[in-house]
C-alpha positions in Angstrom: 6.1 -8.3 -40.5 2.5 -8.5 -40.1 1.7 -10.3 -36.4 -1.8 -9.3 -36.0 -3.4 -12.3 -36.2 -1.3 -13.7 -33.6 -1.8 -11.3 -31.6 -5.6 -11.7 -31.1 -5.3 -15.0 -30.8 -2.6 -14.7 -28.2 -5.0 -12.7 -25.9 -7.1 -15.0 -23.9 -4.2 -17.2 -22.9 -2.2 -13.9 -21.9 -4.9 -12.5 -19.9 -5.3 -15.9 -18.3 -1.8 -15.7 -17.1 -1.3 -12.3 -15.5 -4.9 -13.3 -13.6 -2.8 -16.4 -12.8 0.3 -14.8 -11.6 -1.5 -11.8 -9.3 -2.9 -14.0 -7.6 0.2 -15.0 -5.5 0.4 -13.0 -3.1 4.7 -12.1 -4.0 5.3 -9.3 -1.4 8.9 -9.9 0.3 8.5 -12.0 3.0 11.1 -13.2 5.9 14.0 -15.5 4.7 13.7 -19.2 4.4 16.1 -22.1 3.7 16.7 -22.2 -0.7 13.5 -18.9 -0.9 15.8 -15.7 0.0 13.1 -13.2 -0.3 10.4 -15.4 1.1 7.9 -18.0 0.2 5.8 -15.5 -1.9 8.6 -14.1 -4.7 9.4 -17.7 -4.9 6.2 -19.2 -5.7 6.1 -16.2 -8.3 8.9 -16.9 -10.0 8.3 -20.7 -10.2 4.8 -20.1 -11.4 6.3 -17.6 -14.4 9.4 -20.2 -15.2 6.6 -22.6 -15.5 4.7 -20.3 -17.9 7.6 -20.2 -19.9 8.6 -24.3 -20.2 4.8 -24.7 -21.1 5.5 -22.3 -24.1 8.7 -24.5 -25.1 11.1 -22.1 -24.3 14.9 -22.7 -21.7 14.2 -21.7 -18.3 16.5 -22.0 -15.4 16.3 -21.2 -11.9 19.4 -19.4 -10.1 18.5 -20.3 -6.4 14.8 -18.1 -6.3 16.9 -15.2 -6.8 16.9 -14.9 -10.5 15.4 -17.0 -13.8 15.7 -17.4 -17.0 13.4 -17.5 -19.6 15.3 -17.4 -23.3 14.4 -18.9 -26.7 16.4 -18.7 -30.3 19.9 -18.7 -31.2 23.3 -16.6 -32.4 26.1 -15.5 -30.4 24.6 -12.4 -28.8 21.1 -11.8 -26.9 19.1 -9.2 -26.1 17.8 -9.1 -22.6 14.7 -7.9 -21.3 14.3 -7.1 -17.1 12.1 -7.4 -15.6 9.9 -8.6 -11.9 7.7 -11.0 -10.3 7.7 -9.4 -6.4 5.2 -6.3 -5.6 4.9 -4.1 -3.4 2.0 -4.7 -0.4 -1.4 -4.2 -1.2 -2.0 -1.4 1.3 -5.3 -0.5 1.9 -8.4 1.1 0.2 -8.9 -1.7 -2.4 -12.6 -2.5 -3.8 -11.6 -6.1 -4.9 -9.2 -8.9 -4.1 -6.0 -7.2 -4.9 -5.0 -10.9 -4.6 -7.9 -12.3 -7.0 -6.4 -11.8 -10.4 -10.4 -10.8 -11.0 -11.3 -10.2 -14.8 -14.0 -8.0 -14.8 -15.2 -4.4 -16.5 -12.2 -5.3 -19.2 -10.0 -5.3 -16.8 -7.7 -7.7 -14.9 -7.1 -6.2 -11.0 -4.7 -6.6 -8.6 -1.4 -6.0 -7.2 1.2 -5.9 -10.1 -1.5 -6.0 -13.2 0.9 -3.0 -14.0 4.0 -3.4 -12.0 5.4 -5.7 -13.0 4.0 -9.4 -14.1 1.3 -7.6 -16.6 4.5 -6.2 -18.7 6.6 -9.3 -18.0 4.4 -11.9 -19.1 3.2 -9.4 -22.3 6.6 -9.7 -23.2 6.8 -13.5 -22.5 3.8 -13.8 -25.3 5.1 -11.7 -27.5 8.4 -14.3 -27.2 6.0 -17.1 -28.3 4.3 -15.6 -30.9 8.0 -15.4 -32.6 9.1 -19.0 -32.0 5.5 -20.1 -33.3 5.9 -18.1 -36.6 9.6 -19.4 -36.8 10.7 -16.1 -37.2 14.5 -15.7 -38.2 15.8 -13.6 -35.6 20.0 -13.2 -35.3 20.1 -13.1 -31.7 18.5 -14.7 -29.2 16.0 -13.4 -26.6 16.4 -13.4 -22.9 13.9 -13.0 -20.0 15.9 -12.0 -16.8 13.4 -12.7 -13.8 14.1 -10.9 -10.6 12.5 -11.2 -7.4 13.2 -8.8 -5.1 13.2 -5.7 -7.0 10.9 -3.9 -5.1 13.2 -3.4 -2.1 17.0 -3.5 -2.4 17.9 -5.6 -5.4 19.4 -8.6 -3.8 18.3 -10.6 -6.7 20.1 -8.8 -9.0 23.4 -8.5 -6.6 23.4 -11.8 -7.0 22.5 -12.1 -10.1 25.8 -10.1 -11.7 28.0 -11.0 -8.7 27.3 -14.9 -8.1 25.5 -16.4 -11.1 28.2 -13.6 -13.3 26.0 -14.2 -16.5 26.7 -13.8 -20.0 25.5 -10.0 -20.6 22.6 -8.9 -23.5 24.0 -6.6 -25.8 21.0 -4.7 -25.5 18.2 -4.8 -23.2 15.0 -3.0 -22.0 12.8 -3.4 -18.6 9.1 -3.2 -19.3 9.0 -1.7 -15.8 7.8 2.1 -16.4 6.1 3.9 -19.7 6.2 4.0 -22.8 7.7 5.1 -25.1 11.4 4.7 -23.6 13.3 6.2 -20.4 16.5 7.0 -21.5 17.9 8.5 -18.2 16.7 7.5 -15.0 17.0 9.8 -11.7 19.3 8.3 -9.2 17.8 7.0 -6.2 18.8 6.9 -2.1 16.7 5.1 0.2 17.3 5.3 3.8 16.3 4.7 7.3 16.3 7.6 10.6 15.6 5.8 13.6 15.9 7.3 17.1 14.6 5.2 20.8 11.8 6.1 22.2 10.6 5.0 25.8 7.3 6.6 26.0 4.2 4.7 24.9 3.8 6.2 20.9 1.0 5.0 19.1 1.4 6.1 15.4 1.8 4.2 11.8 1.5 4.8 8.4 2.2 3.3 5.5 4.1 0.4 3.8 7.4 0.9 1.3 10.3 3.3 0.5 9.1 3.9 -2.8 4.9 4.5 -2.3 3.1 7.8 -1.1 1.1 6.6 2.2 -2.3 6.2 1.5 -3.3 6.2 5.2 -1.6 7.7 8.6 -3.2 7.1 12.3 -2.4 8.0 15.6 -3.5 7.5 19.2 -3.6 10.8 21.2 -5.2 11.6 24.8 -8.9 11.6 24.8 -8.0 16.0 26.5 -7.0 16.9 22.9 -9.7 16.3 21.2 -10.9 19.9 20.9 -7.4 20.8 19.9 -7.2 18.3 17.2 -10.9 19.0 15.7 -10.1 22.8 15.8 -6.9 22.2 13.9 -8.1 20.1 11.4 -11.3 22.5 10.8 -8.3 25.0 10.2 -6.6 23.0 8.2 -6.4 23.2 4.2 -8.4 20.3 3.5 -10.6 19.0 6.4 -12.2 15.8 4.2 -8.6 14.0 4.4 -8.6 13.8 8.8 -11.2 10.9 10.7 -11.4 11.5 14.7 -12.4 9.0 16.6 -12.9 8.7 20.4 -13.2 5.7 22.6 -11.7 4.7 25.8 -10.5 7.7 27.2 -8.3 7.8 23.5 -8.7 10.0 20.3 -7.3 8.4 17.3 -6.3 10.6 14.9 -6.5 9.2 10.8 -5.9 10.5 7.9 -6.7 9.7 4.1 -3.8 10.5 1.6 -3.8 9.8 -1.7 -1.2 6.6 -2.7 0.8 6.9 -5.7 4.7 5.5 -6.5 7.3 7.5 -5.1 8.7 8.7 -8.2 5.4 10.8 -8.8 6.0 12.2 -5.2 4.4 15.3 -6.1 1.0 13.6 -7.6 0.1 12.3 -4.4 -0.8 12.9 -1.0 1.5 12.0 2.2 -0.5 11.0 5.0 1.9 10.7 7.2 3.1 14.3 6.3 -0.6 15.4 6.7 -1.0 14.0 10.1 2.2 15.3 11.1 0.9 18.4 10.6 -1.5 18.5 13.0 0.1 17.0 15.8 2.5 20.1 15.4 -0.7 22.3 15.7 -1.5 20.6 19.2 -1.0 20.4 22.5 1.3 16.9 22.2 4.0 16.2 24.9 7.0 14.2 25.4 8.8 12.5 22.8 5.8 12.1 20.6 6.2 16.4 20.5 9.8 15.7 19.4 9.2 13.8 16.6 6.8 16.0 15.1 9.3 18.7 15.3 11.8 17.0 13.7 9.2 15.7 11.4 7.8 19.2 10.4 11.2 21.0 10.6 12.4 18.6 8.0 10.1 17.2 5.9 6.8 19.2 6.4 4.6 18.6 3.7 7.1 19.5 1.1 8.1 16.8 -1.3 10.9 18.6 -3.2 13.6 18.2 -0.3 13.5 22.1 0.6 13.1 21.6 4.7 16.2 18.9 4.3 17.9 21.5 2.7 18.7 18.8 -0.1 16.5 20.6 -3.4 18.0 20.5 -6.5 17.4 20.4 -9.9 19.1 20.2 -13.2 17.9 20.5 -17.2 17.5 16.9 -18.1 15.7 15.6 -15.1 14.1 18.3 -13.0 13.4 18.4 -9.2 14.6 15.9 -6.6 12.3 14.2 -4.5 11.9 13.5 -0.9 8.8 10.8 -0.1 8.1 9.7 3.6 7.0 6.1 2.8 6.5 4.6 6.3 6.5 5.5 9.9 7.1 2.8 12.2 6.8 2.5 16.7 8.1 -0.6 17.7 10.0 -2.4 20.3 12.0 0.6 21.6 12.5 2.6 18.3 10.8 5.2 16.2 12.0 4.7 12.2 11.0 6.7 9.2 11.8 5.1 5.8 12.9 8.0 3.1 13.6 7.8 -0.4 14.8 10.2 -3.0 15.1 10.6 -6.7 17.8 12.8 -7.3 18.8 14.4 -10.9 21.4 12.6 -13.3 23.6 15.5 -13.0 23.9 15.3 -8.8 26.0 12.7 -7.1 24.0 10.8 -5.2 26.5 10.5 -2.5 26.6 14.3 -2.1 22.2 14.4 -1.0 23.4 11.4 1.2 26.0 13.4 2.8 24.0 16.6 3.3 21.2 14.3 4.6 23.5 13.0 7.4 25.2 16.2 8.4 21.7 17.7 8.7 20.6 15.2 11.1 23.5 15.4 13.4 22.2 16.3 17.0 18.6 15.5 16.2 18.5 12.2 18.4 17.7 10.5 14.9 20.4 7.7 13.7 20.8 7.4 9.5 21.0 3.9 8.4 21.4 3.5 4.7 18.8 0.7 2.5 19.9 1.8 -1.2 21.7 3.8 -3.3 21.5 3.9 -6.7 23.4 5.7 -9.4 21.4 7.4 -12.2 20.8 5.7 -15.9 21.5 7.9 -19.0 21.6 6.1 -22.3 22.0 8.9 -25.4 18.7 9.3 -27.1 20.3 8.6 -30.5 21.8 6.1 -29.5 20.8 2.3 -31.7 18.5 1.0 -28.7 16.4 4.1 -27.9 15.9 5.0 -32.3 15.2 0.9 -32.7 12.7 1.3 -29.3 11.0 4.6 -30.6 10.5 2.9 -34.0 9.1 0.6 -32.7 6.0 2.0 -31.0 5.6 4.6 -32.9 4.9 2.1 -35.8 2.4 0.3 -33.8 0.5 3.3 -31.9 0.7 6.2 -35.3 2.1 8.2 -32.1 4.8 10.8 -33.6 4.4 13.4 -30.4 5.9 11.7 -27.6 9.8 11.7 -27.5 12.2 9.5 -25.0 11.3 10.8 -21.6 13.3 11.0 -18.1 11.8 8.9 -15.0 12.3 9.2 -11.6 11.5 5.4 -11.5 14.2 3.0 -10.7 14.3 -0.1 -12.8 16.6 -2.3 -13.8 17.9 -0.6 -16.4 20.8 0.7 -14.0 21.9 -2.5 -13.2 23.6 -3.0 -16.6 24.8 -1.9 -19.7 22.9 -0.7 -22.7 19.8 -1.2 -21.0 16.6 1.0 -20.7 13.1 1.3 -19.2 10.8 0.6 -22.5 7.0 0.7 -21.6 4.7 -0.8 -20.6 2.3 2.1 -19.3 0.8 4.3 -22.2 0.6 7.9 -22.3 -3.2 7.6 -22.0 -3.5 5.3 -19.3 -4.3 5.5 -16.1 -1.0 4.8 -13.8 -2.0 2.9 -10.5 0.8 1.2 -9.9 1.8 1.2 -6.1 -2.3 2.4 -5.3 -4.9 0.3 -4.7 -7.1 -0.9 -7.1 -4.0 -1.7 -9.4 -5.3 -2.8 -12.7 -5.0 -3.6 -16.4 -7.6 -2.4 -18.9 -7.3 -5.5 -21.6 -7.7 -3.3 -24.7 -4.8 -1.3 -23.4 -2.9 -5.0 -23.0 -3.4 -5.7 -26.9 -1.2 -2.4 -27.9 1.3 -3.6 -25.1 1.7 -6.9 -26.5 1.9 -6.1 -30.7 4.6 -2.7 -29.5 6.0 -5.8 -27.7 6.2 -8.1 -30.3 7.6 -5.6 -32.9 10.5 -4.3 -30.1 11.7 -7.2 -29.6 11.6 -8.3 -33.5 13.6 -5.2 -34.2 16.0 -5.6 -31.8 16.6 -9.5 -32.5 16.3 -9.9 -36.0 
């Protein structure tokens, strides 16, 4: 079917709503009475069921950990996962990243691209169906969670209290286009140790992001230690020294990207790390740049954990340093790996605790995911492939492997489809997240066709 001219008209209202819904500020938040995750994810997911009831379509509301948006009829139902929490802003941003601003043909802010841009493209591409009266055989599903960005509480409870009827077929707009068929499996954990000594140090702000930005307060005597190492060092321009108060603060400018492209960014924290095991430091700060660089370094591949491995379908592991914390008492690092389909993720976690027996460093586990792997010939990834290749002439590209974690894993028959394109620029996780709007029209007509196909 021909939906173009739905499509265009379709675009201002779509734009209007992903300004609408980046502009809550949906970051996790501490727990309060009937908002698990927070006020923020709440207010998000209220905001996009209400998006949905103004289109005329079922919603429902499983306690702000999960909602439903689903129109049409038939026995079965094809699902599409997807997310209305984001990660923190994190610094570096030249607008708003909670202004929703429309401006240079683009929208910006946190979650343009992960995850309410793709989520609400496919909410309009839901309407445009139901408007055209369509004859579809199954009907369509929205699955909301809100808390995807951390451990996937939502979608624990989702499966294990709510116990929904499953799609028969599903796909999270949650990565690139054109489809993940097998997704890396993923362990994200915690070492910890106590510290008593005054350590002034942080850096930055999730499991799953490359820190942007690293700082540390040293004695004011190292200061020509610390400029002589970073003049030494391989790239001078990322280090800032700055002296007041009988201090030196030591900073550093990485470059933020989403953990599963590890080995496209820059570590900060790795980076300053580096240093301070170049210097003159003392006590327990010393310690825990040894341990840092003896087993992490600035290696991103897992060699100094002695956890590297690889395997044909999905290439290296990855090891990603995504926050270093000093507070009341204890020193925490916050890790997370992707790990190939063929490795059992229990086995990395298993060689990452033996190797950090004796270190003074405690392992506390945060997540652990299995790995996805749908067959590429299978119904869902063909119908998928058909589908944007008829709307983007693109014949090149074949089903990919990611070391993303969506929800895909979480159930059956279920893969990452879209909505980044192979062209566009991925800031997802960085700052100055954004959405270029032309980009947004060939989201929404693949969209609309995928979810056609897979209905009809």
């Amino acid at each position: 079917m021909d939906f173009s001219k739905e499509i265009k008209s379709a675009m201002e209202p779509l734009v209007q709503d992903i300004s609408a819904l980046c502009q809550i500020d949906s970051v996790e938040g501490e727990p309060e009475p009937g908002m698990p995750f927070g006020k923020g994810p709440a207010k998000a997911l209220a905001a996009a069921l209400a998006m949905g009831e103004r289109m005329g379509f079922r919603t429902e509301n499983f306690d702000n950990y999960v909602g439903h948006i689903e129109f049409g009829d038939g026995d079965e139902m094809i699902g599409i996962l997807g997310h209305v929490d984001v990660v923190p802003a994190g610094d570096g941003w030249d607008r708003d990243p909670w202004g929703g601003q429309i401006e240079d043909g683009r929208i910006w802010g946190r979650g343009t691209l992960d995850d309410k841009g793709p989520l609400l493209t496919c909410l309009h591409a839901m309407k445009i169906l139901k408007d055209l009266n369509v004859p579809l055989k199954r009907r369509v599903r929205i699955i909301l969670g809100t808390n995807e960005e951390t451990n996937w509480g939502c979608m624990d409870h989702y499966l294990h209290q709510v116990k929904p009827e499953m799609p028969v077929a599903a796909f999270s707009p949650d990565s690139e286009f054109p489809v993940t068929f097998a997704e890396l499996g993923m362990l994200q954990y915690t070492l910890t140790r106590d510290i008593d000594e005054p350590i002034e140090i942080e850096g930055g702000s999730a499991f799953n992001s490359v820190p942007s930005s690293a700082k540390v307060i040293l004695p004011a005597s190292l200061e020509a230690e610390v400029r002589q190492a970073v003049a030494d060092s391989k790239d001078p321009s990322i280090y800032q020294i700055t002296a007041a108060d009988g201090k030196l603060q030591l900073s550093v400018t990485g470059v933020g990207v989403h953990a599963k492209d590890v080995d496209q960014g820059l570590n900060a924290i790795s980076y300053m790390m580096d240093i301070l095991g170049k210097v003159s430091v003392t006590g327990q700060l010393k310690e825990v740049a040894d341990f840092y660089n003896t087993h992490f370094g600035t290696t991103v591949f897992g060699e100094k954990m002695g956890i590297s491995a690889s395997d044909e379908i999905s290439d290296h592991l990855t090891l990603n340093i995504g926050k270093i914390q000093a507070a009341d008492g204890k020193l925490t690092l916050y890790c997370d790996s992707r790990i190939p389909v063929s490795i059992k993720v229990d086995d990395v976690e298993k060689a990452v605790q033996e190797k950090i027996q004796g270190t003074g460093f405690t392992y506390e586990l945060a997540s652990k995911e299995d790995p996805l792997y749908v067959d590429k010939d299978s119904d869902l990834v063909t119908t998928l492939m058909e589908a944007y290749r008829k709307i983007t002439g693109d014949n090149e590209s074949q089903p990919m492997v990611s070391g993303g974690a969506t929800y895909s894993r979480a159930i059956d028959n279920c893969v990452a489809f879209g909505c980044l394109l192979p062209d566009q620029a991925d800031t997802m996780h960085q700052a100055n997240e954004s959405l270029e709007i032309d980009k947004l029209e060939i989201w929404l007509q693949i969209c609309v066709e995928a979810i056609y196909q897979l209905a009809k």
